[in-house]
C-alpha positions in Angstrom: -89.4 -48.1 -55.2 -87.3 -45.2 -54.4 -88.0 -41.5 -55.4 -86.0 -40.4 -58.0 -84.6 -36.6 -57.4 -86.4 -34.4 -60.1 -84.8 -33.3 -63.2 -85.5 -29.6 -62.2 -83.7 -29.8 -58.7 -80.6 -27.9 -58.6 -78.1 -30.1 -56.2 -75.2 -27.7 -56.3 -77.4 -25.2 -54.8 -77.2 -25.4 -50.5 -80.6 -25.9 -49.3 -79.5 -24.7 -45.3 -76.7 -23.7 -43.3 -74.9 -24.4 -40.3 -74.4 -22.8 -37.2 -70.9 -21.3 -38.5 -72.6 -20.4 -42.4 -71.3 -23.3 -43.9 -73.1 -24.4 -46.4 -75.6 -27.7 -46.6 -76.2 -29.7 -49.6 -78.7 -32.2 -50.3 -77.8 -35.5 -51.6 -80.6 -37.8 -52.2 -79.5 -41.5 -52.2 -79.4 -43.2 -55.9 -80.7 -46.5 -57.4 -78.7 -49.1 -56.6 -75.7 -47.2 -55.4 -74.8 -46.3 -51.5 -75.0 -43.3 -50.8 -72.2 -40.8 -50.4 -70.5 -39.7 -47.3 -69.2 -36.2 -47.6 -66.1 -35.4 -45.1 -66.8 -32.6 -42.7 -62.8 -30.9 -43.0 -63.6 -28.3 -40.4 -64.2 -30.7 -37.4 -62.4 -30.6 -34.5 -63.0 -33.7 -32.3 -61.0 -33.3 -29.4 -62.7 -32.5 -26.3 -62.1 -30.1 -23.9 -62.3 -31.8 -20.5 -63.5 -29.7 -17.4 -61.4 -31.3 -15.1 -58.3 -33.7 -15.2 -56.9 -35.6 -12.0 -53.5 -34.2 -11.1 -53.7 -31.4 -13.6 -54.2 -27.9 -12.7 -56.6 -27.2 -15.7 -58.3 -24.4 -16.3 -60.3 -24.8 -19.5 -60.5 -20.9 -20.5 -56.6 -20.6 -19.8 -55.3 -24.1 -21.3 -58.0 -24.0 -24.4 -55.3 -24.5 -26.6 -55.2 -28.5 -24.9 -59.0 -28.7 -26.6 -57.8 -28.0 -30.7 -60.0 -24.9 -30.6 -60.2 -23.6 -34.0 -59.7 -20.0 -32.3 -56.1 -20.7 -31.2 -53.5 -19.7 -33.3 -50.3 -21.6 -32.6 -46.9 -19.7 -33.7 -43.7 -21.7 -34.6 -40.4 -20.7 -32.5 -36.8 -21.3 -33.5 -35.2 -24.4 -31.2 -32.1 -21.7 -31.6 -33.4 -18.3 -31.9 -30.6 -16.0 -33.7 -30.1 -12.4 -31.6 -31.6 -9.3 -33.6 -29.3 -7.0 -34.9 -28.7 -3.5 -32.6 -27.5 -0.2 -34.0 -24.7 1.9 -32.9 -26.7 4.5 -32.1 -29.2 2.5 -30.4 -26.5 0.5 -28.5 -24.7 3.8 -27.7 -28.2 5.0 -26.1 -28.2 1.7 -24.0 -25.3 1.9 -22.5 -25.6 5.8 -21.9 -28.7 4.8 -19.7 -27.1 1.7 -18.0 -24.5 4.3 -16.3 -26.7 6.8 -15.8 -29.7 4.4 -14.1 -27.8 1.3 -12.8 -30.7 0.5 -10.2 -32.7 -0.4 -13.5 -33.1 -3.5 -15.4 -32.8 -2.7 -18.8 -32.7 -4.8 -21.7 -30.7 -4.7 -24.4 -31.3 -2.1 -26.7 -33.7 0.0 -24.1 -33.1 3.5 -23.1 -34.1 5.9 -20.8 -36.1 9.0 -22.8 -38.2 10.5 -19.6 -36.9 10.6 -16.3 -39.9 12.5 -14.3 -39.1 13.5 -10.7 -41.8 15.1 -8.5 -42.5 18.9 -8.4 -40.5 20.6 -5.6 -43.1 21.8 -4.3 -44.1 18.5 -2.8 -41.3 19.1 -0.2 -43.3 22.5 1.5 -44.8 20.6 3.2 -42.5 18.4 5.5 -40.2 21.7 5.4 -42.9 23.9 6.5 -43.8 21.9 9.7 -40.1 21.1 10.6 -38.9 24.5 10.2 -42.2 25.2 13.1 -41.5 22.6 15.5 -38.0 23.8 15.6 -38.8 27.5 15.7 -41.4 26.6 18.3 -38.8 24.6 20.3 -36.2 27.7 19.9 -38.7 30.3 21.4 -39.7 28.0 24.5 -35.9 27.9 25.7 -35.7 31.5 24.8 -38.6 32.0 27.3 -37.5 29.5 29.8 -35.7 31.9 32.4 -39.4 33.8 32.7 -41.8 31.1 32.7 -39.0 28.9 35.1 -39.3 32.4 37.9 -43.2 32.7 37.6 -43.9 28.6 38.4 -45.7 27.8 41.1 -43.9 24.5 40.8 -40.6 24.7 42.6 -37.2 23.6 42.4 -38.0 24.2 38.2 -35.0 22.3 35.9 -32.0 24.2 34.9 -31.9 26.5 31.8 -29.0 23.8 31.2 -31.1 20.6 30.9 -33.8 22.4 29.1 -31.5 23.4 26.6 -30.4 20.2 26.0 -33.6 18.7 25.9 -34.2 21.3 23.5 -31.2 20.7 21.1 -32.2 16.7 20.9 -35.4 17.4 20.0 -34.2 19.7 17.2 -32.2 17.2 15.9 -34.9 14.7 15.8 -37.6 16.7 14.2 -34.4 17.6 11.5 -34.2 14.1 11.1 -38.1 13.8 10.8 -37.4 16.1 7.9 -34.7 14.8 6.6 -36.6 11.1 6.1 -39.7 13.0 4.8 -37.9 14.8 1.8 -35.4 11.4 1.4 -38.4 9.8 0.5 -40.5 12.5 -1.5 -37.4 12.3 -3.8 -37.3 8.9 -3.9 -40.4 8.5 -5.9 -39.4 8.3 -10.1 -41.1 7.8 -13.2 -39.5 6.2 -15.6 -40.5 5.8 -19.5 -38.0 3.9 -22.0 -38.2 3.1 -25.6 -40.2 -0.4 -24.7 -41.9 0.2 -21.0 -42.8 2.7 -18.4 -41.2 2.1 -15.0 -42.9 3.7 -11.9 -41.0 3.4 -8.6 -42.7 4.6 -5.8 -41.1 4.8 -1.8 -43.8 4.9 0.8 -41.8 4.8 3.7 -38.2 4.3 4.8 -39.1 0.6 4.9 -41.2 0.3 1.8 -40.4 0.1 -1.9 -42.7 -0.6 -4.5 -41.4 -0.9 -8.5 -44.4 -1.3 -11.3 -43.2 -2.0 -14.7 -45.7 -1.9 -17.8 -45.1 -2.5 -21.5 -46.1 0.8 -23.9 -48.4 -1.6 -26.4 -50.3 -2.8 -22.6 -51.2 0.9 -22.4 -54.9 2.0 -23.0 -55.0 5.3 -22.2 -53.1 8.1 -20.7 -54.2 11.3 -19.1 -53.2 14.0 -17.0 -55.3 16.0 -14.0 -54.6 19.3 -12.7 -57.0 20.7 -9.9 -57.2 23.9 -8.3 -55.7 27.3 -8.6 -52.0 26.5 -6.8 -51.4 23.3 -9.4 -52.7 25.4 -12.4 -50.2 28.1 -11.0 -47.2 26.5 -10.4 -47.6 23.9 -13.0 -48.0 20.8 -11.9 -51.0 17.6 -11.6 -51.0 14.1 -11.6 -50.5 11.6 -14.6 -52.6 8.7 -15.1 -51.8 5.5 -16.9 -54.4 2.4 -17.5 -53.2 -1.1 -18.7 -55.6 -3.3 -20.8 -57.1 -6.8 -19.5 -56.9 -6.1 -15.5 -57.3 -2.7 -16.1 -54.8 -1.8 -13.7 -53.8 1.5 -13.1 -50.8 3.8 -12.3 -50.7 7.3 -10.7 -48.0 9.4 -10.3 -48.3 13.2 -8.0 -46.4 15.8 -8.5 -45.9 16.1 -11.5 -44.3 19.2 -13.0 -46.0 20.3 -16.5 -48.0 17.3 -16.8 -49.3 18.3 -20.4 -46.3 18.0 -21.7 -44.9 14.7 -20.2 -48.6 13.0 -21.6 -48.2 14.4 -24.4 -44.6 13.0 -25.2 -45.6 9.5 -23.5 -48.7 9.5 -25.9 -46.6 9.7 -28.7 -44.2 7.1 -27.8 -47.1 5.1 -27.0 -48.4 5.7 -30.3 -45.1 4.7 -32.1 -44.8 1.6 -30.6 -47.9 0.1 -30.9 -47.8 1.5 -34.9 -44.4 -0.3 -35.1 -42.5 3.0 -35.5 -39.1 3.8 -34.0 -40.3 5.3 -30.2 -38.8 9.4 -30.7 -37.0 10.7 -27.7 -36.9 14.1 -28.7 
C-alpha cells in the first residue's frame, strides 16, 4: 500500500534548493497514476570538451562552443548600414587627416591633444655636443704649443690637425643632430575614440601603441624633483584593463593639465557623452 501525502502538506511550498537557488518541489507519486516528470528549462546539455583533434580549442576562450548560460550572443546585420556623421564632426576629420597624415584615422576621429616633449629634453644632447666641439676647437687652438714642446718629433702639420679637427666637428654635429631628430620624434597622441603613443628609440627603431579611451583604467601624472616642479614638466601614465599594460610618456610639459583633459575625455566616452576638445 502506498503512503498517501498528508492533507496538511503544503506541495506548492519548495522543500530545498539547488545549487543556482532554484527552487525544489516535492511531488509524491499518486495511487494508480505515474508519476510526473517536471522539465528542467534551464538545462544546458552540451558539453564543453577539453580537447578536440585538429581544433585549436581553448575551453576558457571558445566557451561560447559549450552553450554556457553566461555567454551573451549579439545579432549583427548581414549588411550593416554606415552611421550617420555630422558636418562638424566630418569637417574635424578631415582637418586632422591634413594636419596628421602619418595617422590612421577612422572616419569621424579627430585629433584634440597633440603632446610633444618638453624642450628641455634636448639640453642634454646640446650640452655635450656643444663640449666636444668647444673641446675639439681649443686643442687645434693649442696645437702650435703643445706640437713645439713634444718630445715626439717630426709632430703632424697644424694643417692635418685642423682637418682632423673640422671632421670630427661635423660628426659630433651630426651626433647631435640624430639625438634631437629623435627626441622630437616621440608624440602623444589623444583623439575623440583612442590615445596614440609613438615613440622613436633610435634612428632605426619605431614603436606605435594605440589604445581605445573605454580600455583605459586609470590615468596619472608624476613630477619629481625641484627642476621638473620648476620648469613644469613630468611624466604621464596610462594603464589599460585585462593585461594591464601600460604606457609612459617623458617630458611632458604641464602634465596636470594634459591628465586632466585626457581624464575627462576618458570620462565622456565611457559615459557615452560627446568626447570635449576644448
Amino acid at each position: 500500500m502506498n503512503p498517501q501525502t498528508s492533507s496538511s502538506e503544503d506541495l506548492t511550498q519548495p522543500v530545498a534548493y539547488d545549487a543556482d537557488g532554484r527552487p525544489l518541489y516535492h511531488h509524491p507519486p499518486q495511487t494508480g497514476r505515474p508519476a510526473p516528470v517536471v522539465a528542467q528549462t534551464n538545462s544546458y546539455v552540451t558539453a564543453r570538451p577539453e580537447i578536440i583533434d585538429g581544433e585549436n580549442f581553448d575551453p576558457r576562450l571558445r566557451s561560447q562552443y559549450a552553450n554556457e548560460p553566461q555567454v551573451v550572443h549579439v545579432a549583427r546585420d548581414i549588411d550593416p548600414k554606415p552611421f550617420t556623421i555630422s558636418d562638424d564632426l566630418k569637417q574635424k576629420h578631415e582637418k586632422s587627416v591634413q594636419q596628421y597624415p602619418n595617422l590612421n584615422l577612422s572616419e569621424g576621429e579627430y585629433i584634440i591633444l597633440d603632446i610633444k616633449r618638453h624642450p628641455i629634453g634636448m639640453l642634454i644632447p646640446t650640452g655635450i655636443s656643444v663640449f666636444l666641439v668647444v673641446m675639439i676647437m681649443v686643442f687645434v687652438m693649442f696645437y702650435p704649443s703643445i706640437a713645439r714642446d713634444a718630445i715626439i718629433s717630426p709632430m703632424p702639420s697644424l694643417t692635418d690637425v685642423f682637418g682632423v679637427a673640422m671632421l670630427l666637428i661635423g660628426l659630433v654635429a651630426l651626433g647631435g643632430a640624430v639625438s634631437l631628430w629623435i627626441y622630437l620624434q616621440n608624440h602623444f597622441y589623444m583623439t575623440n575614440e583612442s590615445v596614440i603613443q609613438e615613440i622613436q628609440g633610435s634612428l632605426f627603431y619605431r614603436h606605435e601603441q594605440t589604445v581605445s579611451l573605454g580600455s583605459i583604467e586609470d590615468a596619472s601624472f608624476l613630477q619629481s624633483g625641484i627642476i621638473q616642479t620648476l620648469f613644469n614638466y613630468g611624466t604621464i601614465r596610462l594603464s589599460t584593463e585585462g593585461e594591464e599594460t601600460t604606457y609612459i610618456f617623458h617630458f611632458v610639459a604641464n602634465p596636470r593639465k594634459q591628465i586632466a583633459i585626457i581624464n575627462n575625455a576618458i570620462e565622456d566616452f565611457k559615459n557615452g557623452r560627446p568626447v570635449c576638445d576644448d
